[in-house]
C-alpha positions, 0 to 999 in steps of 0.5 A: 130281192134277198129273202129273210131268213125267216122265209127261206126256212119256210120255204126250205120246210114247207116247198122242198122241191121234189128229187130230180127225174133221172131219164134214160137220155137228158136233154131229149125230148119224151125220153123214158123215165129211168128207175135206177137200181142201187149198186148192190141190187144193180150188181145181184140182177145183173149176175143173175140175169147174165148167169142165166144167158151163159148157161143158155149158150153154153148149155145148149151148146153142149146139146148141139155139139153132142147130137151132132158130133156122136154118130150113135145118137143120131136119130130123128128123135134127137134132131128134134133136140138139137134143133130145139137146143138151137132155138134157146140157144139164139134166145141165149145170144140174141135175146137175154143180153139185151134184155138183161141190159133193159130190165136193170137200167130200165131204159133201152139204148141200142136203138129203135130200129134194133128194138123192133129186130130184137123183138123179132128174135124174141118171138121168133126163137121163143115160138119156135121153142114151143113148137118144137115141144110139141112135136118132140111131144107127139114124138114121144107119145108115138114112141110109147102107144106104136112101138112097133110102128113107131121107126116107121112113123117118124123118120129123118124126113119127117123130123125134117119137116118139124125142124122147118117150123123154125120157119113158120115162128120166124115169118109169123113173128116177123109179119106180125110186128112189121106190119103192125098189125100186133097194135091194130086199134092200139096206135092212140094208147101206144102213141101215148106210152111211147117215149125214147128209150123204151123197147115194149111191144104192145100186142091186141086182143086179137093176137094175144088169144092166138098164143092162149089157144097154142098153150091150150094145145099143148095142155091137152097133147099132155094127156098121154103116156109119156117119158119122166124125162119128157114131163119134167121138160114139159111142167118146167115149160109150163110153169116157165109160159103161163104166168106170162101168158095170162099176163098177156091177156090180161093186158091185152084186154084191160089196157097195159095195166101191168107194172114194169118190173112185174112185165120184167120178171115175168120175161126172165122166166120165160128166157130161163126156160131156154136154160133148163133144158140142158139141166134136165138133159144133165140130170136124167140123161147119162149118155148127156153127161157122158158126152160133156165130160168128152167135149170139155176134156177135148176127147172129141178131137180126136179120130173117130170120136164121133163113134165113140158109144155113150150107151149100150144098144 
């Protein structure tokens, strides 16, 4: 039966249907719900995201290529760097590209089993960054309390054994979400919040603190006398982590209560830490400077460029 024309503007003006649900895969049963963002914000975080994992790669490239390649800096200390500029430099391959493509279209398409890898690489090069902190701190403060005794204190083969923590963030994140063991006593609520085409690690209570005690670690280590340099890394690092790790308790022990966008943004400033490192390293370090010009100018192809002198002894 054809309604009157009466009860369609009833109808029309007192049961207009709700705007259709967009999902991350349509016709999929417990897909995500997509929150699209308009073209022009769409196109804004995009820039800014994808700027921020080229001048990961590309900026810790530069520190790779210029401790590796240069013979006069060479020393214990800046393998400590490189290796560091290492880490944020995987977090700038690996990590941010994918991510970037999650938090702007809200929904995650590269897989479950790519999910799960990704987060591995995610814990591991993210830990592995604040390791080597760490112990480019004690490093530091060596250098300034034992001066004297400091080139016999930390040698080659000692820096050695920091750089292989890499191996220690990579098996701690790798057993930890293989395992598990990260929602031990959660599978009920993560259960309920997963659907397809989410990519969120859940972690409890237990694992959560672990982090928390690492960070109080590293605020008490920063009692010392230190370079500026090396402050300027640490507060950049600071301010990077600690929103981040206050949310993670915080959830961990009130259930997830935190908004997406806000977990989203709270994630890109975590990841941009892994690019300001090199923009630390450009503003202070004039040999750092130096060693670009070199490398983009393509002088370090040339023969014995590698003794090429950036500072005076």
């Amino acid at each position: 039966m054809t309604p009157s024309p009466g009860a369609q503007t009833t109808m029309s003006g007192d049961l207009t249907p709700p705007a259709a649900v967009q999902l991350c895969y349509e016709n999929v049963n417990r897909s995500c719900v997509k929150a699209p963002y308009s073209p022009g914000p769409r196109l804004l975080l995009y820039l800014v995201f994808g700027s921020g994992a080229v001048l990961a790669v590309l900026g810790n490239l530069l520190v790779i290529t210029s401790i590796l390649h240069f013979k006069q800096l060479h020393s214990p200390a800046n393998f400590l760097i490189a290796s560091l500029a290492c880490a944020d430099f995987m977090v700038g391959t690996t990590v941010m590209p994918f991510s970037m493509v999650r938090s702007v279209e809200s929904c995650w398409y590269f897989g479950d089993s790519f999910c799960k890898l990704h987060s591995c690489f995610d814990g591991s090069f993210c830990y592995s960054s604040i390791f080597h902190l760490c112990f480019i701190s004690i490093d530091r403060y060596i250098a300034v309390t034992d001066t004297l005794v400091y080139p016999t204190r930390f040698t080659a083969s000692v820096s050695g054994m920091c750089i292989t923590f890499w191996l220690l963030a990579v098996v701690f994140t790798f057993s930890l979400l293989y395992t598990g063991a990260n929602v031990a006593g959660l599978e009920e609520l993560v259960s309920a919040l997963t659907c397809v085409g989410g990519c969120q690690i859940a972690v409890n209570q237990n694992w959560a603190a672990k982090p928390s005690d690492s960070y109080k670690d590293r605020v008490a280590r920063r009692e010392r006398k230190a370079t500026t340099i090396l402050d300027i890394a640490v507060i950049a690092f600071l301010i990077s982590w600690l929103p981040y790790f206050i949310d993670s308790l915080i959830d961990a022990f009130l259930g997830f209560i935190t908004p997406t966008y806000v977990y989203e943004i709270l994630v890109w400033i975590v990841y941009y830490n892994s690019a300001m490192n090199p923009l630390i390293y450009a503003l202070f370090y004039p040999w750092f400077r130096k060693a670009i010009k070199l490398i983009i100018t393509g002088k370090v192809f040339r023969e014995n460029s590698s003794i090429i002198k950036l500072f005076s002894e």
